[in-house]
BAKEMI-400743 format. One record per residue (C-alpha): x, y, z. Coordinates in steps of 0.25 Angstrom, whole numbers, plus 5000, padded with zeros to 4 digits. Example, Ala and Ser with C-alpha at 12.3 -4.5 7.8 and 13.67 -1.06 7.14 Angstrom:
2
504949825031/505549965029/
! end
This chain:
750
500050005000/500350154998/500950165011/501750015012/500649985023/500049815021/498649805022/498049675027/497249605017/496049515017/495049465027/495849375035/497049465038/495949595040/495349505049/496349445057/496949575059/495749635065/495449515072/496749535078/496849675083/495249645089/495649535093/494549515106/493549575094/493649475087/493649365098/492449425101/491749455089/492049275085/491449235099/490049325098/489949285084/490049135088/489149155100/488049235090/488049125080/488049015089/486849075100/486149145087/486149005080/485548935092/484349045094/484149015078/484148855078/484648765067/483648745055/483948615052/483748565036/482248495034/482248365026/481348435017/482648525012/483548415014/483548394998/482848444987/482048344976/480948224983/481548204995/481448364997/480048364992/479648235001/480148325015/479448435009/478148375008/478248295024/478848425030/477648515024/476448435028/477248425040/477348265042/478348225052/478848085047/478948005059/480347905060/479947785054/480447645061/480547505055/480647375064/481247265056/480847115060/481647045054/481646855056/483146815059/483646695049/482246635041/481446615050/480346715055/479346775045/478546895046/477246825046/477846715059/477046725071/478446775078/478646875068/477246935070/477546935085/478847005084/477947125074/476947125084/477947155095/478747255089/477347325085/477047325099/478347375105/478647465095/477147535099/477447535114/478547625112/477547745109/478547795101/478047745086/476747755077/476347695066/476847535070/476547455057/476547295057/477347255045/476147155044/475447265041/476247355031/476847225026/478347275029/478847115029/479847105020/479746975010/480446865013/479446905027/480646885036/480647035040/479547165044/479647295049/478647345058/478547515055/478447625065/478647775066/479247855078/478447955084/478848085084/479648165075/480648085066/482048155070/481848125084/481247965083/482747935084/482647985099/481147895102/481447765094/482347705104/481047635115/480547585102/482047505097/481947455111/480547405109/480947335096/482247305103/481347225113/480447155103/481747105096/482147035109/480846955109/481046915095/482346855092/482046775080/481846915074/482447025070/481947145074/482347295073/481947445072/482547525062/481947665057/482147815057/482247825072/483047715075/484147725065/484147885071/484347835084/485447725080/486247825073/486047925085/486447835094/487647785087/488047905079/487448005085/488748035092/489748025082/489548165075/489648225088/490848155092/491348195078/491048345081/491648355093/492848285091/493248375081/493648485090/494648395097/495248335087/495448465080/496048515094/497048415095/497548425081/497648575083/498548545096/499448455090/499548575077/499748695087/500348635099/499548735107/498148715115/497648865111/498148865097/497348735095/496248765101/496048895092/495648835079/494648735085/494248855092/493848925082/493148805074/492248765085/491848915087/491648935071/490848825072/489948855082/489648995076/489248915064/488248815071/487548955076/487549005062/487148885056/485748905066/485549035059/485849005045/485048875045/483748955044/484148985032/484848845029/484448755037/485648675043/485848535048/486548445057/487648395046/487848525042/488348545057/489248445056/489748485044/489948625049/490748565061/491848485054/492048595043/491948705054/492948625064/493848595052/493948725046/493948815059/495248745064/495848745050/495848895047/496348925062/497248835061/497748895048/497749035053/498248985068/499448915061/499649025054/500049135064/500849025072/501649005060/501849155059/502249165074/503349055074/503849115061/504149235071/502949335068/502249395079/500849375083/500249485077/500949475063/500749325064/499249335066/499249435054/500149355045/499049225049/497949315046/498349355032/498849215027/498149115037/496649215037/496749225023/496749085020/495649045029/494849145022/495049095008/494848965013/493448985023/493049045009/493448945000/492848845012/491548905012/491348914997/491448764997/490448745009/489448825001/489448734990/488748654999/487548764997/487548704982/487148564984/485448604986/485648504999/485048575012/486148485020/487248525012/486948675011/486748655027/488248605028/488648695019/488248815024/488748755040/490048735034/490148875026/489748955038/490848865047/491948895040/491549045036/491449065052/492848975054/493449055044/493149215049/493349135064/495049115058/495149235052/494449345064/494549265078/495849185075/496749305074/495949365086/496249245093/497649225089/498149375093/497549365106/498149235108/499449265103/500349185108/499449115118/499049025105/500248925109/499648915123/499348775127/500648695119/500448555119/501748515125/502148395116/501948475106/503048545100/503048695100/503548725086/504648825086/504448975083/504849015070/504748875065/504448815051/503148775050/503448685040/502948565039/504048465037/503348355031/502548455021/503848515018/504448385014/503248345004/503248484999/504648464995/504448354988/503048394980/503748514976/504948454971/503948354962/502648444961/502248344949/502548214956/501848264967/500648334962/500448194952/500548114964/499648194974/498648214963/498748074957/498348034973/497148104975/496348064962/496747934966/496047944978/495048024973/494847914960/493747844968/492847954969/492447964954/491647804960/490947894971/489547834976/488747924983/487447904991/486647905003/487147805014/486247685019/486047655033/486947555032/487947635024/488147745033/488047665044/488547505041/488247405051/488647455064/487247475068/486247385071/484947475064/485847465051/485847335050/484247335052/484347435041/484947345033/483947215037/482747295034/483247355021/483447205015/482047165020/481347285016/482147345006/482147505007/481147495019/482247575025/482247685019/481047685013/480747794999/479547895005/478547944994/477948075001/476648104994/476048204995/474648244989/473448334991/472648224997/473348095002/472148025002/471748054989/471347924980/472247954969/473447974979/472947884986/473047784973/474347824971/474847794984/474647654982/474947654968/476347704971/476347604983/476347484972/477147534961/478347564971/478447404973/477947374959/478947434952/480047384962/480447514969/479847464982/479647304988/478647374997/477947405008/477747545003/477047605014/476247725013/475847815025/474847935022/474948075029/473348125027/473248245034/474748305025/474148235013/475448155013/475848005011/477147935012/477647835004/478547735009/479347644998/480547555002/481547554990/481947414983/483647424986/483147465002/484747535006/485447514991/485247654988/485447634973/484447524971/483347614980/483547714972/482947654959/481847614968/481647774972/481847794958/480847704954/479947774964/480247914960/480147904944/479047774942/478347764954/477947894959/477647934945/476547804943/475947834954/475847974964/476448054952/475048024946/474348104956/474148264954/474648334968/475448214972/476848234977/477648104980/479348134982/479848014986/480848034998/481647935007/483247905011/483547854996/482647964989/483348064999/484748004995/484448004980/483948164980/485148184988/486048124978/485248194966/485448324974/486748314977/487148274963/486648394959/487348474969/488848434966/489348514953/488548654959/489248624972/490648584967/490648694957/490348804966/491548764977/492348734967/492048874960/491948954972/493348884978/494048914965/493549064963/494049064979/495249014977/495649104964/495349234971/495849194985/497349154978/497249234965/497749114957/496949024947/497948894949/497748904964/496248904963/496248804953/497348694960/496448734972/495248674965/495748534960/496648514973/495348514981/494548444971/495548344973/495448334986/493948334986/494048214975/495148134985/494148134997/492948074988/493947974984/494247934996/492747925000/492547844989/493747744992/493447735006/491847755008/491247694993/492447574991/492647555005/494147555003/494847565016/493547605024/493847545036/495047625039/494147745041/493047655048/492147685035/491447555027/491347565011/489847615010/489847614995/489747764994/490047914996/488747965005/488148064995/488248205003/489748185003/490448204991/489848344990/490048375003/491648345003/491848424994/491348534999/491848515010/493248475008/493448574994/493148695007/493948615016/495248595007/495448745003/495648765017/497248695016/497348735002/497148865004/497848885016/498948815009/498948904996/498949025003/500149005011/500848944997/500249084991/500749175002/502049115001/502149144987/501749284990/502949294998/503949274985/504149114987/504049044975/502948954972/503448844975/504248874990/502748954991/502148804992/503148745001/502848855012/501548865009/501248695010/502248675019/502048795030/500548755029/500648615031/500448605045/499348685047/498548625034/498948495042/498448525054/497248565048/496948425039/497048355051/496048425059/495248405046/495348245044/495348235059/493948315061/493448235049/493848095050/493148105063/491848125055/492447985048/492547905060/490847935060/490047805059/489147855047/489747825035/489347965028/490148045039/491447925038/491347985024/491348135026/492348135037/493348025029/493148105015/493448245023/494648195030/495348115019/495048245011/495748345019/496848245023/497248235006/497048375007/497848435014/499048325011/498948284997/498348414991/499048515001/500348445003/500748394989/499848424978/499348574979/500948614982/501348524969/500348574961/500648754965/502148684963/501848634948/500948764946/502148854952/501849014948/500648974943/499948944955/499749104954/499249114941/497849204941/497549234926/497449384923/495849384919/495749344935/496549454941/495349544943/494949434953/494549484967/495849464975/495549394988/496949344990/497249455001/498749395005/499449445016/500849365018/501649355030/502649465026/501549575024/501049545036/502249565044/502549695036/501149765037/501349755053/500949895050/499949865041/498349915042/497149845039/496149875029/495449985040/496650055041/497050015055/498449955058/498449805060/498749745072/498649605072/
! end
């Protein structure tokens, strides 16, 4: 400037540095704002999505038309009674006995309606070996898990009576209550172990009790302040309980991954001889900056989530975009805050067998330092391998299987209700999980609809979509009938859902589509997964164009550089393509799945290639832009390109470490889960930020900006007149703008 003075550039720096000269301001100004959004989100309560905008097409139409004549469908409970060995059959004196006894308990409980006697609705299955007495819990349906346990213990009772018989209870409610009972913990134990793993790893990085305790800190408060905003926001987009979850892994493992990145900073600025205050600035300028570009980038990718039309993806989208928007300005405003009125107080609490690295010391890393020397020297050989490695791994994918899990695919047989699942599905094929027709018409008892009630009734076993019993239960008062069809293929998804097909496009059409005013969207676990999967389809190139768009445009105008933006693209696509292989080889082939306690289900759940890549295209540009922008500052400090990438790799290494093990520790715990949907999420994370921040960190990016060399830089001329967001500030203006202002004039005292 005119008169030689620096002024400090960009957000992160202006911030810090006023952060730091209001320092109790801005303690103050993070505490009210987390204690406003937590108590101003509990006075607001959560909306919570409704089944009806779970999902667009029939199964949206289906909740539609329950949830507006205002039916509460009650939880619908099955015992099976089932002859062990050849010998009993349903029409046996002891057979009719043991009916009759389970009728009778099942009543006395007072906590069911509507007992039916398979001899009356003919639910005995054809070789007359098995029947199922029906029920329904009293009561609303997302709290029967918490009454059904009186009536397992009266079916309990009547199967000690009756041994020569099989007899158990499976249904709605009893499977909630299994699953509660036996997995109801394990989220929780998940959640809360997270805080101390990432607390211990953070002591073995730092050495030091405060410094550790800073970063988790500072995640646990950012999310907190986003549960209370998710209260208010979810009146206007209803949230959920996975979106919570969601938010808590991605808030724990981005809230101590840009403190740590910021934190590690300034220490490395202190032991290189700076003082506090020019080490705080230096931090804020490099360090702040990074976590901006970064929280952006992160962000942009969250909200591609909004893309997908999927009321629970938007939830977790918008849960996870509001985390790490709150995590991010946390790093940036009450981190500096913290840092200068800790000053040196940060190295209180030394763990004493952990030794205190010397002041001024290298921060290299040595073992980094030793690959680095060796990629750099062969930048071909070593970005040919690295690449070669990772579309090996990622080869599997292009044979990915989505769908919607089975019981006894999320599940196996570990519990006991799973193998009743099982049972009852081979004597009654699809009773289960049974396909709903939801009709609806201006009056129910009309004989037309009435006609076509019964016609449909036949023509779903005629023409082989159902074996029957189709049973039908009328709603008079809402002018409203349910249709309940068990599917031929019972839990093979593919072969039930050529039965709904055949429902959907023969049936219906033959039948209540004959009837002027007559709405019949069919509904149910396979209808609900096939509307999904058509949905979802529909969501992937919207979804993947716009983050990977909206990443690129961010990473041009954030580093001025089309290569950098580009590289940035197809290294994370990599990354990205080496987790689904992974989940492929692993989950869909079974190979090697007992090492991570996981069985070869066949498939990839359908939610969670879309979701990864989100997730893990956000969660990579935190390393790689931290990593580029110390390489970048480098350069800007006269070092050629290819000494820039050694520093910048090799004085990054420890902290990018530190921050992939908090990331595969936080998330394999979500793979040590029983369900065999979150062993997926938690193992297709892990192994993904584990390749990435070795393979794609460590050896192929530095080979690749090595082979690119000057041209790592290059930003055509028709792209100059791009808004510049770069906003660097290296260590050496820093240190000679101790006189430096600030943007409003005022000297900067950091």
């Amino acid at each position: 400037m005119g008169n030689g003075e620096a002024r400090v550039r960009g957000f992160a720096a202006r911030a810090g540095g006023w952060s730091a000269r209001h320092r109790w301001a801005a303690v103050g100004i993070w505490v009210l704002f987390v204690v406003l959004a937590v108590g101003l989100g509990s006075a607001a309560g959560r909306v919570d999505v409704k089944d009806s905008d779970q999902l667009k097409g029939e199964t949206h139409t289906a909740a539609r038309i329950i949830e507006d004549a205002g039916i509460d469908e009650p939880a619908g409970e099955s015992v099976l009674i089932q002859a062990r060995g050849g010998g009993l059959k349903a029409t046996d004196a002891e057979f009719r006995s043991a009916v009759t006894a389970v009728v009778s308990a099942v009543e006395g409980t007072g906590e069911v309606t509507d007992v039916t006697s398979p001899y009356d609705t003919k639910t005995i299955s054809k070789d007359g070996r098995s029947a199922l007495v029906q029920f329904d819990m009293r009561g609303a349906a997302d709290t029967a898990g918490e009454r059904v346990e009186p009536v397992l213990k009266a079916v309990e009772g009547v199967q000690k009576d009756h041994a020569s018989l099989r007899i158990e209870e499976i249904g709605g409610a009893s499977m909630m209550k299994t699953f509660d009972d036996a997995f109801g913990d394990d989220f929780k134990k998940a959640e809360y172990s997270a805080v101390p793993v990432a607390l211990g790893i953070l002591l073995i990085a730092f050495g030091a009790l405060v410094a550790a305790l800073l970063p988790v800190a500072l995640a646990v408060t950012a999310i907190m302040a986003t549960m209370g905003l998710m209260g208010l926001v979810s009146h206007l987009q209803p949230m959920s309980d996975t979106a919570n979850s969601v938010m808590l892994l991605v808030g724990m493992a981005v809230g101590v991954d840009y403190c740590l990145f910021y934190l590690r900073r300034e220490r490395e600025e202190r032991e290189a001889g700076h003082d506090a205050q020019t080490a705080l600035r230096i931090a804020a300028a490099t360090s702040g900056r990074a976590i901006v570009v970064s929280g952006v980038t992160v962000c942009v990718a969250m909200a591609g989530m909004l893309f997908t039309g999927l009321a629970e993806f938007e939830a977790m989208g918008l849960a996870s975009l509001m985390v790490v928007a709150v995590a991010m300005v946390g790093s940036v405003t009450v981190l500096p805050a913290l840092l200068s009125l800790l000053g040196g107080r940060v190295e209180k609490g030394r763990i004493p067998f952990l030794r205190r690295r010397k002041r001024g010391g290298s921060q290299d890393s040595r073992f980094w330092t030793a690959v680095l020397r060796r990629v750099l020297a062969r930048p071909v050989i070593a970005a040919a391998v690295a690449a070669g490695a990772l579309l090996a791994i990622t080869a599997p994918a292009l044979g990915m299987k989505t769908q919607q899990f089975t019981l006894d695919q999320e599940f196996g047989d570990s519990l006991p209700i799973v193998q009743t699942y099982n049972r009852l599905n081979e004597a009654f094929p699809g009773g289960s999980e049974p396909a709903e027709v939801v009709v609806k018409a201006d009056d129910i008892n009309a004989p037309e609809v009435k006609s076509a009630l019964a016609d449909f009734r036949d023509r779903a076993i005629s023409s082989g979509a159902s074996r029957g019993p189709v049973e039908i239960k009328l709603h008079d008062t809402q002018n409203v009938a349910f249709v309940y069809v068990p599917l031929v293929g019972g839990s093979d998804q593919d072969k039930a859902g050529a039965s709904l097909d055949t429902l959907r496009d023969e049936v219906r059409p033959a039948t209540l589509g004959r009837v002027d005013g007559v709405e019949a969207p069919i509904t149910g676990q396979i209808a609900g997964s096939k509307d999904f999967n058509d949905q979802l389809a529909g969501a992937v190139v919207p979804v993947f164009a716009f983050v990977v768009v909206f990443a690129f445009a961010l990473m041009l105008l954030s580093f001025r550089s089309l290569t950098i933006a580009l590289t940035s693209i197809v290294l994370n696509l990599l990354s990205v393509g080496a987790a689904y292989g992974i989940l492929v080889a692993v989950f869909q082939h079974g190979w090697g799945a007992s090492l991570v306690g996981a069985e070869g289900v066949g498939a990839i759940i359908t939610w969670l290639p879309l979701f990864l890549f989100v997730i893990l295209f956000g969660l990579s540009m935190d390393y790689h832009v931290f990593v580029v922008s110390r390489i970048r500052e480098a350069r800007l400090r006269g070092l050629e390109t290819k000494d820039a990438i050694r520093h910048g790799v090799v004085t990054t290494a420890g902290v990018v470490t530190s921050a992939a093990v908090i990331m595969v520790a936080v998330f394999a715990i979500f793979g040590t889960l029983s369900m065999q949907s979150m062993k997926q999420m938690g193992v297709g994370l892990a192994a993904a930020v584990l390749i990435d921040a070795t393979i794609i960190r460590g050896v192929l990016l530095p080979a690749v900006m090595a082979l690119l060399g000057e041209r790592n830089w290059y930003l055509p001329k028709w792209l100059h007149r791009l808004p510049d967001l770069t906003h660097d500030e290296a260590p050496q203006a820093v240190v000679a703008g101790q006189g430096a202002r600030d943007d409003e004039g005022e000297p900067v005292r950091v």
